[in-house]
C-alpha positions in Angstrom: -6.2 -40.1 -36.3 -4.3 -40.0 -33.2 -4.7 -43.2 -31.1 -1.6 -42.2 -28.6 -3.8 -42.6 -25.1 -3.5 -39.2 -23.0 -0.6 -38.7 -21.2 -1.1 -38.7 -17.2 -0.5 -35.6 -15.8 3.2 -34.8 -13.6 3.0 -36.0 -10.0 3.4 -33.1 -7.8 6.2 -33.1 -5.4 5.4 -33.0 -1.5 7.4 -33.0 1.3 5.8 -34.7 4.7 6.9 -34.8 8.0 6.9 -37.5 11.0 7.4 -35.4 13.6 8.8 -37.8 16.4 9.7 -37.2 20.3 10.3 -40.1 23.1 9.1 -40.1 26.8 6.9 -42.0 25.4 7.9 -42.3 21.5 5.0 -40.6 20.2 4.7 -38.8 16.5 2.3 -36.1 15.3 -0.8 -36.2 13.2 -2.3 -32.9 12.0 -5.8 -32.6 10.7 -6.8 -30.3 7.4 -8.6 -27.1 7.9 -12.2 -26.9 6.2 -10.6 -24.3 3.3 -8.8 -27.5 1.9 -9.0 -30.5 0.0 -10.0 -33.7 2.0 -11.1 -31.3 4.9 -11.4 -33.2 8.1 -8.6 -35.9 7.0 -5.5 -36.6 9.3 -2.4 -36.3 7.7 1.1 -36.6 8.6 1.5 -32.1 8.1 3.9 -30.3 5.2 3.5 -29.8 1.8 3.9 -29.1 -1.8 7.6 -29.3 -3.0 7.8 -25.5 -5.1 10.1 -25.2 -7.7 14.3 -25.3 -6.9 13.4 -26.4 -3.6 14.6 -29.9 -2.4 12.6 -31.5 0.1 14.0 -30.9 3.4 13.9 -27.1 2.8 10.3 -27.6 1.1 9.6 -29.1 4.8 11.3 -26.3 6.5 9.4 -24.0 4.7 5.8 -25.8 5.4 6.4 -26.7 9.3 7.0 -22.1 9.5 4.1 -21.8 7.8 2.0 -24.5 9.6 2.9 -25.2 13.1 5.2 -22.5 14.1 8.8 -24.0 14.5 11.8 -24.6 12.7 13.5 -27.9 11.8 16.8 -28.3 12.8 17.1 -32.3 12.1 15.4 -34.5 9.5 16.3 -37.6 7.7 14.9 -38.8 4.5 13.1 -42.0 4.9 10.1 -43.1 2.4 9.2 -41.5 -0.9 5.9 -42.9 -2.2 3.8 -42.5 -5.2 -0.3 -42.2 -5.0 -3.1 -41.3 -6.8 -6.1 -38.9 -5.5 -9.3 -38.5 -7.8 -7.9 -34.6 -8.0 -3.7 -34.9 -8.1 -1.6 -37.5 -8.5 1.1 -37.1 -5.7 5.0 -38.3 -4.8 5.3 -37.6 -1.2 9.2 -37.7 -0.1 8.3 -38.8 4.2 11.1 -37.3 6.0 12.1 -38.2 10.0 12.2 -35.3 12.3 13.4 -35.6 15.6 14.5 -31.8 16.5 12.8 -28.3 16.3 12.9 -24.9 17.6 10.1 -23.6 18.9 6.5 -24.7 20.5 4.0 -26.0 18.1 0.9 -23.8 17.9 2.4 -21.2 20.3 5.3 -19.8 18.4 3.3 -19.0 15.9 -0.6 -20.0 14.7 -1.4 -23.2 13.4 -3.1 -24.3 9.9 -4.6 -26.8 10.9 -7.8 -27.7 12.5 -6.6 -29.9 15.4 -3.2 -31.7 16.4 -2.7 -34.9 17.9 0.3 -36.6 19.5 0.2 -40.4 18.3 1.8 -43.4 20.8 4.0 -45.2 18.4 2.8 -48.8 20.4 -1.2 -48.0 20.3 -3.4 -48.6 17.6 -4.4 -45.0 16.0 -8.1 -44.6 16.6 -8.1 -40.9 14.7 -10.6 -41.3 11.1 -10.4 -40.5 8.9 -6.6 -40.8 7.5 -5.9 -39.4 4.5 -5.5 -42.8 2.4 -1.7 -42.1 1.3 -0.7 -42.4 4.9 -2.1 -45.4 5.7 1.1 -47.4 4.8 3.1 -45.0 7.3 1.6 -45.9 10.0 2.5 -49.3 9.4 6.3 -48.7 8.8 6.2 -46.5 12.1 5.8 -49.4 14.4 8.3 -51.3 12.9 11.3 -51.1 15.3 14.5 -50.2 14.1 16.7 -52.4 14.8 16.5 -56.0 13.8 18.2 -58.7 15.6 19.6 -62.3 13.6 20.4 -65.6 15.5 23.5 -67.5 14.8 22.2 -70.6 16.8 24.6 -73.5 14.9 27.5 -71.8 16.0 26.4 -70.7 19.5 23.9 -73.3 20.6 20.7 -73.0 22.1 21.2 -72.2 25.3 23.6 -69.2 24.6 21.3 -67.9 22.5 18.3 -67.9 24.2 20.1 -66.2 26.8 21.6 -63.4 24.5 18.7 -62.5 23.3 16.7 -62.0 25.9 19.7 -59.7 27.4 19.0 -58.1 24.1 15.4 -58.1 24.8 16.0 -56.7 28.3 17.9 -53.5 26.4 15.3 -53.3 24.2 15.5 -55.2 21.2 11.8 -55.7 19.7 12.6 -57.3 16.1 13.9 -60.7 15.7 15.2 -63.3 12.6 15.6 -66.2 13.4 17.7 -68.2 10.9 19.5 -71.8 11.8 18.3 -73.2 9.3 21.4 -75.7 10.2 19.5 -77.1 13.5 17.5 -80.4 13.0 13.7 -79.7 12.6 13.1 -80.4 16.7 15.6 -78.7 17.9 14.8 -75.8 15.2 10.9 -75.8 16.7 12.2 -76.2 20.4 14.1 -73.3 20.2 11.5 -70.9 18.2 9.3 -72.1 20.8 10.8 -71.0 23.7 11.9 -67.7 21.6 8.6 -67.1 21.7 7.5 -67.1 25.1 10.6 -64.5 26.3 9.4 -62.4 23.1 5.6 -62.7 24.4 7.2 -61.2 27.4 8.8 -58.1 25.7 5.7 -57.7 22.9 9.1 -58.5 20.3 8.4 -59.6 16.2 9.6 -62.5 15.6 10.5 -63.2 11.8 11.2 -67.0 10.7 13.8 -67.2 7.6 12.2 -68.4 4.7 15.2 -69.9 2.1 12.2 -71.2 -0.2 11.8 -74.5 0.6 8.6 -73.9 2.6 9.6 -74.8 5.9 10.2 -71.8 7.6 6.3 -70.8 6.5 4.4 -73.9 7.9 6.3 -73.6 11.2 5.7 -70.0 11.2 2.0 -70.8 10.9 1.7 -73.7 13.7 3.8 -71.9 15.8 2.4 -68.5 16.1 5.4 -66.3 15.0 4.7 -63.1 13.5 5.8 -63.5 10.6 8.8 -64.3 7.4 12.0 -63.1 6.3 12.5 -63.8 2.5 15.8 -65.1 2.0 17.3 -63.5 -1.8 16.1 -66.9 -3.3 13.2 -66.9 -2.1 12.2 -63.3 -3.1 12.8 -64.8 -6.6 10.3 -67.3 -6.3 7.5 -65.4 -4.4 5.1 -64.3 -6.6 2.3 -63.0 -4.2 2.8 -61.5 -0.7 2.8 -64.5 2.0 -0.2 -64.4 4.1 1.2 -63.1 7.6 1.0 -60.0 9.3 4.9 -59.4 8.7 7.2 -60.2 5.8 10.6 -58.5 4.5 13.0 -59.6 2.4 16.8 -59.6 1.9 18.3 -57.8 -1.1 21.6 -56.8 -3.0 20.6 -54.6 -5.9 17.9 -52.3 -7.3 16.2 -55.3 -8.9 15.6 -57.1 -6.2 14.5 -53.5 -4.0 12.1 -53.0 -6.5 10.4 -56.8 -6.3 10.3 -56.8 -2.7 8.5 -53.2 -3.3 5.7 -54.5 -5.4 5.0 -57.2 -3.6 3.9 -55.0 -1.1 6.3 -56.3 1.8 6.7 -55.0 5.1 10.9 -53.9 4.7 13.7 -55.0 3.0 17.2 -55.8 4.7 20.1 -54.3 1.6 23.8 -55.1 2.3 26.6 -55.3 2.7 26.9 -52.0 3.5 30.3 -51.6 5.5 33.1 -54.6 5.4 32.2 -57.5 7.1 34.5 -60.0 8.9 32.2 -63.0 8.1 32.2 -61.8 4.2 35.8 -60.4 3.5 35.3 -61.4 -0.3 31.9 -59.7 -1.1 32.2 -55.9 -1.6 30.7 -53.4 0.3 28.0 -51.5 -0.9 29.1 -48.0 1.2 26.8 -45.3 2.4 26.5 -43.2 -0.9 25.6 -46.2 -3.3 23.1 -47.7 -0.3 21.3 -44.4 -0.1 21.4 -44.0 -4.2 20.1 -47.3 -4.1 17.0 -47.4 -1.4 16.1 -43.2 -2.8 13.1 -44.5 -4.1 12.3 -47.6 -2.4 8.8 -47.2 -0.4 9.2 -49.7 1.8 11.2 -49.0 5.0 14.9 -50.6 4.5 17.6 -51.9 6.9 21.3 -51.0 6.2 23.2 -54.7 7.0 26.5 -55.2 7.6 29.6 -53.6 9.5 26.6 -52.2 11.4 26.9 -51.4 15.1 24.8 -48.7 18.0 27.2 -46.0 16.2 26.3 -46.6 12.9 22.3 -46.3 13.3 22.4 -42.7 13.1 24.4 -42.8 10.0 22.3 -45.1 8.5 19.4 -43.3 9.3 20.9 -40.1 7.7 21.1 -42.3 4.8 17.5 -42.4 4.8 17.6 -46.0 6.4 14.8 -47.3 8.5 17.4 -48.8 11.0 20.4 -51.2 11.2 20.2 -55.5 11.4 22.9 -57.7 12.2 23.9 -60.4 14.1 26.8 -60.6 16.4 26.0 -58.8 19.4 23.3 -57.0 21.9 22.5 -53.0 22.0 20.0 -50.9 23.5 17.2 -48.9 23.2 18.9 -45.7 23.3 21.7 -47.0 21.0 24.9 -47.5 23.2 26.6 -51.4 22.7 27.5 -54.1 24.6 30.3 -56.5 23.1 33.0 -55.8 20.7 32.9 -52.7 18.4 34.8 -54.4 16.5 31.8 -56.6 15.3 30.5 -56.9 12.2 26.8 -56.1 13.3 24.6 -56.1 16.3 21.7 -57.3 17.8 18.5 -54.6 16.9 
């Protein structure tokens, strides 16, 4: 008697697409026509992957037939795995941030109604079709991340670069100095706080494992922690806060910071790095091997500058982190370009 339990059926490949545009950075949300499955449901629009297509040209395909225009740029980004009572589904989330044509006027649309999401405002549209949910999620997560050096640079200096780098736009911020003595550590997040209450920025405390960086976190009112590679090790549940990430150097530790359900990871070194001469680079074509099937949005770190966002991004990167010095919203530096990595 065979007592093998059933295998589970293939998951079937689909391409999706976050369609973005700026003035004001909005993406769209497209919702399924009464002739299909989960009828009513918003989803991000595209579809199934057919066979010898890869994903980009399964989306090019799927934005013709459904909304009329044809894709010009996209960047991989997620690829995540769920299970629907009738499929069980792999959907590869690609970035797309340039078309040809009008939605719904160059040719008809699929689906029953369109809707152009604010990437800042809570999304009131129900019901979402359950795999998205996540998305949404890693779409207001900016991309780039800022990381204080205060031991080197003092208080004072920093404060004042970072709010410059909050004034260029700069909305995601580690803070490490672990170095500083507990006061002066507290004074300064405190005050970090109020100029990021100001700009609506994240604030992530470094968490290296001994505990510290969460209870401050928590009587302080930050948003949240950044997992040091130690302390990813010894994490066995998600901490309890609206944000967490995680550094990481390999596939292993991708993969942990994955199932523990955090927020993003930061992988590196990507590029050389001054401060690190020693530790080898990781380079753009082992990075993206490397974060392929990661489902959690991940920052490339290291040698990373306003230049190198778009790279990273065609990489399938989330966005860039480092720590040297400012940039702005719309990606041109300030400081050397000779540094090893940048403010968000």
């Amino acid at each position: 008697m065979n007592t093998r339990p059933p295998e589970s059926p293939p998951r079937v490949e689909v391409a999706a697409a976050v369609l973005l545009r700026r003035d004001p950075d909005r993406f769209l949300l497209a919702c399924r026509p009464e002739d299909k499955v989960y009828a009513g449901y918003w989803e991000f629009p595209g579809g199934k992957i057919e066979a010898g297509e890869t994903p980009p040209v399964a989306l090019t395909r799927e934005l013709q037939e459904e909304l009329g225009v044809t894709l010009e740029t996209a960047s991989p980004w997620l690829r995540r795995d769920f299970d629907y009572p009738h499929a069980r589904v792999r959907i590869h989330f690609l970035r797309v941030t340039k078309w040809q044509g009008e939605i719904g006027v160059s040719a008809p649309v699929e689906h029953s109604a369109l809707h152009w999401q604010t990437l800042d405002a809570p999304c009131k549209l129900a019901p979402l079709l359950p795999a998205n949910l996540p998305i949404l999620k890693a779409l207001s997560l900016p991309v780039r991340m800022g990381i204080t050096r205060t031991e080197t640079r003092g208080v004072p200096a920093e404060l004042a670069r970072l709010e410059k780098a909050q004034q260029q736009g700069l909305r995601l911020i580690q803070m490490r100095d672990h170095a500083l003595a507990p006061a002066q550590r507290q004074g300064f997040l405190h005050r970090l706080m109020e100029t990021a209450k100001a700009y609506a920025s994240i604030v992530l405390l470094n968490e290296n494992g001994d505990g510290a960086s969460a209870e401050l976190a928590r009587v302080s009112g930050a948003h949240g922690l950044h997992l040091t590679a130690r302390a990813l090790a010894q994490t066995t549940a998600r901490p309890d806060f609206p944000w967490v990430g995680a550094s990481c150097h390999n596939a292993a530790e991708l993969a942990r910071a994955a199932s523990l359900q955090l927020d993003y990871a930061l992988l590196g070194p990507v590029l050389p790095t001054p401060s690190h001469p020693d530790t080898p680079a990781l380079g753009w074509s082992r990075f993206a091997r490397l974060i392929a099937d990661t489902p959690i949005p991940v920052f490339a770190l290291g040698g990373q500058n306003a230049r190198t966002l778009s790279i990273a991004q065609t990489h399938g990167a989330h966005g860039i982190a480092g720590i040297r010095s400012e940039m702005t919203e719309d990606g041109s530096a300030h400081g050397n370009d000779n540094d090893d990595s940048q403010y968000g």
